[in-house]
C-alpha positions in Angstrom: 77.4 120.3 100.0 76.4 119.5 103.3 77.2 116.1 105.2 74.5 114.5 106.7 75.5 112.5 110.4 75.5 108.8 109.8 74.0 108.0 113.1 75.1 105.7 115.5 74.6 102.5 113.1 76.8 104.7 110.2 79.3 105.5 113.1 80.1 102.1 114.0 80.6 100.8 110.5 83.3 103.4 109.9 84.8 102.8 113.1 84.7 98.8 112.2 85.9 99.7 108.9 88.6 101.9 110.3 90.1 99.7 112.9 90.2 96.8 110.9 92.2 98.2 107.9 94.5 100.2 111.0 94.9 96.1 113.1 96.0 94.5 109.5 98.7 97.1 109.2 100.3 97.9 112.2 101.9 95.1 112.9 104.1 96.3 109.3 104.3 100.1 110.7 105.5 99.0 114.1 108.3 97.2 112.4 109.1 100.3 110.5 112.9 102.2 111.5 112.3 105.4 111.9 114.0 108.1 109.7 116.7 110.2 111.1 114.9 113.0 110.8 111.9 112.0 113.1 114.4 110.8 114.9 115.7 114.1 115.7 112.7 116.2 115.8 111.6 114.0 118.5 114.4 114.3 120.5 114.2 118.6 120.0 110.8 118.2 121.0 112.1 116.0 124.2 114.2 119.5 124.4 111.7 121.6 124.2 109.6 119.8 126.8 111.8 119.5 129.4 112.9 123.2 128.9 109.9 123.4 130.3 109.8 120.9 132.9 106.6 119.3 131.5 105.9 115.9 133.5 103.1 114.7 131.2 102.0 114.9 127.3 99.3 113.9 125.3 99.9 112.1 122.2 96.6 112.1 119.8 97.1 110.1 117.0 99.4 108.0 118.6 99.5 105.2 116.2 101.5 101.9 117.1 103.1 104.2 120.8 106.4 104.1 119.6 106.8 107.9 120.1 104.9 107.1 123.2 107.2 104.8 124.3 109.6 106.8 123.7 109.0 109.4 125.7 108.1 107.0 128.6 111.2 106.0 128.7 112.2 109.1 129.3 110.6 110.2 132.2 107.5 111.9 131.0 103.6 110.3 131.8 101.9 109.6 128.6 98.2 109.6 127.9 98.4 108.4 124.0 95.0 108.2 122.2 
């Protein structure tokens, strides 16, 4: 099956769609605790970047910037999309 482009008009009603459903929710995510365990594996990635003396990073799929933040906080320029 092939997927046919929805065109600007079809583009814009998923990207309504989508933001809306992601604005009523993230208040509730951003309130979230993270889990020890993404708590760590961010801070071995924090490792890992400064082993190698990385300045920036680009977060894609950033979601409410609390990694983001995160990492701001410690030193590194963000770009978060």
């Amino acid at each position: 099956m092939r997927l046919k482009p929805a065109g600007d008009a079809g583009t814009a009603r998923i990207t309504a769609a989508l933001r809306s459903f992601y604005d009523a929710e993230a208040d509730h995510r951003d309130g979230l605790i993270k889990q020890d365990w993404k708590l760590d594996e961010r801070a071995a990635f924090l490792d890992r970047l400064r082993a190698t003396e990385a300045t920036t990073l680009l977060e894609v799929g950033a979601g409410t910037g609390q990694d983001s933040r995160f990492f701001s906080d410690e030193g590194l320029e963000v770009t978060a999309v």
